[in-house]
Each structure stands twice: as C-alpha cells, then as structure tokens.
C-alpha positions as CSV (number, residue, x, y, z in Angstrom):
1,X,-178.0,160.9,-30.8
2,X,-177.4,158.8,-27.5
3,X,-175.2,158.6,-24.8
4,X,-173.2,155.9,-24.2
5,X,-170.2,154.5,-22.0
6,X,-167.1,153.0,-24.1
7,X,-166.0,149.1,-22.6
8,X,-163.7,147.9,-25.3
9,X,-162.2,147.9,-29.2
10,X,-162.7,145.8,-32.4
11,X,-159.4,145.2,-33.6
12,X,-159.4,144.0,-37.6
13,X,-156.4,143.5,-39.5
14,X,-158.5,143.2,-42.8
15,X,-161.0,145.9,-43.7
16,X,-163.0,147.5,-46.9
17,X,-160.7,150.2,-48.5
18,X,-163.5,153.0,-47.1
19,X,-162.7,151.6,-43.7
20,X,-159.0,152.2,-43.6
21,X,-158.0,154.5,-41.1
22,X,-160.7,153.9,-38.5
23,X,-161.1,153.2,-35.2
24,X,-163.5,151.0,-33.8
25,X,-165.1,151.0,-30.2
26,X,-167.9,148.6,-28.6
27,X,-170.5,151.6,-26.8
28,X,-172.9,150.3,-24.5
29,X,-176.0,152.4,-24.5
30,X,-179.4,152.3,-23.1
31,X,-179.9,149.8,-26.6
32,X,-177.4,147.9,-25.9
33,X,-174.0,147.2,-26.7
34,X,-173.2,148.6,-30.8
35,X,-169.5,148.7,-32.5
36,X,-168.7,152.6,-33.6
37,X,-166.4,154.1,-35.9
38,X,-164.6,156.4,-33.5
39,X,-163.8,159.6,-34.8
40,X,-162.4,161.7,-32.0
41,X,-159.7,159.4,-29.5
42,X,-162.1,157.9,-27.2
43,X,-160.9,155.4,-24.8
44,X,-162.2,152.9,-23.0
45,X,-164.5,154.3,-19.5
46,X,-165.3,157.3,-21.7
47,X,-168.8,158.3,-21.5
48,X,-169.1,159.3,-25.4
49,X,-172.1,160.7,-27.7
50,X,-173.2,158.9,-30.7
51,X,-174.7,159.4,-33.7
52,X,-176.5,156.5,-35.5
53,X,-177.3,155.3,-38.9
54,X,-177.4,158.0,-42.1
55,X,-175.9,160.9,-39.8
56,X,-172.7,158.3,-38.1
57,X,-172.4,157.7,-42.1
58,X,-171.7,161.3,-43.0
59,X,-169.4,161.6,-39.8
60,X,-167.3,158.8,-41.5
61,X,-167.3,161.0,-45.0
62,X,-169.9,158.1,-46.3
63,X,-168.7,155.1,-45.4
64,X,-171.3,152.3,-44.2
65,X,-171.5,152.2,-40.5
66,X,-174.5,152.6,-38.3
67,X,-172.8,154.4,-35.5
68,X,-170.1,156.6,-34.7
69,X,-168.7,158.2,-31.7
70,X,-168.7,162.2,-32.2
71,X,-167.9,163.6,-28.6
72,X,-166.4,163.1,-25.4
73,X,-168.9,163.3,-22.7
74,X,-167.5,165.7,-20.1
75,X,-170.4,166.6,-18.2
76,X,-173.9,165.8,-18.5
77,X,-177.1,168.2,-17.3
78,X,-180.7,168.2,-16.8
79,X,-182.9,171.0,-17.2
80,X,-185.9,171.1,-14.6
81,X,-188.5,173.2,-15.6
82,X,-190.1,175.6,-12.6
C-alpha cells in the first residue's frame, strides 16, 4: 500500500458496466501521479491510502483497476526504534 495526496477527479460519462457506480480520483504518490477507484468519499487535499494492482481489484469486487483509494489518512506516525 502507499500513501498518497488526492489533487483532482476523472469525470467519464461513458464507462464498462463493472465500472458503474465508481468514483475516480487522480493520487499523487511518491510514483507519481495514478487515477483510483475511490471507494470511501475522498476529496480533493485528502491525504489517502492506496492499494495497487490484484488487491485495489478485489476492493472494487473484481473489476480491473490498478489502484484504489481504501482510507482516509488522518494521522500519520513513525516508529523510532531506541
């Protein structure tokens, strides 16, 4: 999974029947910029976790993208070992 910051939408008017229904952001991550199904109401300036290729495909109950947004990113830590 990655981390990534949302900065904008793909709006289609036309899509595969096993698209209907979703939502699609452009993330930029420390990849680069990728368009994901969203499946929980992020907006744009959300900081938002992804999960890429088979696993973003199951979050979309199979249908073929390569990335989805799963969570809102509230807070993020680092654990520092002593």
């Amino acid at each position: 999974m990655k981390i990534g910051k949302v900065i904008g939408s793909v709006w289609a008017t036309r899509k595969a029947a096993c698209l209907q229904g979703q939502t699609f952001l452009v993330v930029e991550s420390c990849d680069g910029v990728v368009v994901a199904a969203d499946q929980v109401g992020a907006g744009p300036g959300d900081k938002v976790l992804l999960a890429t290729g088979t696993v973003a495909s199951r979050y979309c109950m199979d249908a073929p993208v390569d990335a989805a947004v799963v969570a809102i990113v509230d807070q993020e830590g680092r654990h520092v070992s002593p």
